[in-house]
C-alpha positions as CSV (number, residue, x, y, z in Angstrom):
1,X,-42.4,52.0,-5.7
2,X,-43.1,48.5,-6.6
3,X,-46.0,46.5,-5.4
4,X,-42.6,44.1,-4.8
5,X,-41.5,46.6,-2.8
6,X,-44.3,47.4,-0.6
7,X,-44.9,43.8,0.2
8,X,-41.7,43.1,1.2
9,X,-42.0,46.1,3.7
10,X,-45.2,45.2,5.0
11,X,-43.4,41.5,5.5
12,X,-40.7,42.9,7.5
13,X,-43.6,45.0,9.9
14,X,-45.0,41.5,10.4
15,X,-42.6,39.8,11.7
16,X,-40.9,42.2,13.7
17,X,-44.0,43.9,15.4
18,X,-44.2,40.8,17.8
19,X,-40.5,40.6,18.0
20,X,-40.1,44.1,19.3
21,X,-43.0,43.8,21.9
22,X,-41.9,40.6,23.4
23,X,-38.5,42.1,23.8
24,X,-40.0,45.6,25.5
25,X,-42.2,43.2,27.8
26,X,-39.7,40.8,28.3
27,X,-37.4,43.6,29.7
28,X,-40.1,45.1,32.3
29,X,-41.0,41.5,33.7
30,X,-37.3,41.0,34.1
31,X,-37.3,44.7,36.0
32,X,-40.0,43.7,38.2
33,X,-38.6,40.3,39.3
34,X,-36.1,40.4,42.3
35,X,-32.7,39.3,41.1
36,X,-33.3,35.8,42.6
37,X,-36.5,35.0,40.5
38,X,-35.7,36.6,37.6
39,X,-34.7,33.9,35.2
40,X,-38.1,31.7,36.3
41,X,-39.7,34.9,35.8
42,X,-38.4,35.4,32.1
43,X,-39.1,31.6,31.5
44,X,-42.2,31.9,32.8
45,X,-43.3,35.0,30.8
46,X,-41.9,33.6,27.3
47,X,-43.6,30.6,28.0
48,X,-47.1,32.6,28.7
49,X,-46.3,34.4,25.2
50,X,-45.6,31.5,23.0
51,X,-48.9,29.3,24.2
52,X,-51.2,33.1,24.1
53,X,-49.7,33.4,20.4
54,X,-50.3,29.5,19.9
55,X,-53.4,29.2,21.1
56,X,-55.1,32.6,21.1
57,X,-56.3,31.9,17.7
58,X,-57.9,28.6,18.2
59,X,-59.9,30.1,21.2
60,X,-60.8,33.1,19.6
61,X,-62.2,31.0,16.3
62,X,-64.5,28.6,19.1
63,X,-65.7,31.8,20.7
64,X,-67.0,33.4,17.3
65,X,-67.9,29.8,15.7
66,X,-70.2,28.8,19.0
């Protein structure tokens, strides 16, 4: 196989490893929700997801660079 090859796999893994587990988490947030709260619930959770992938980097650099 191709070195090509192999990094385009490895590519695809990438970016669809956090894909796939916000979809699985997204679906047992909605399940726990009652009917009524569920769409501020799913809001809510995306929302935690985006700024933890946004900003989980920057805090983790500060805490090993202090």
């Amino acid at each position: 196989m191709s070195p090509r090859k192999i990094s385009r796999r490895r590519s695809f893994r990438a970016r669809s490893s956090p894909t796939g587990s916000n979809a699985v988490l997204s679906v047992h947030a909605g399940r726990q929700a009652p009917a009524a709260q569920r769409p501020a619930a799913l809001g809510l959770f995306v929302l935690c997801y985006q700024l933890g992938g946004a900003l989980g980097p920057a805090l983790a650099t500060l805490l090993i660079l202090t």
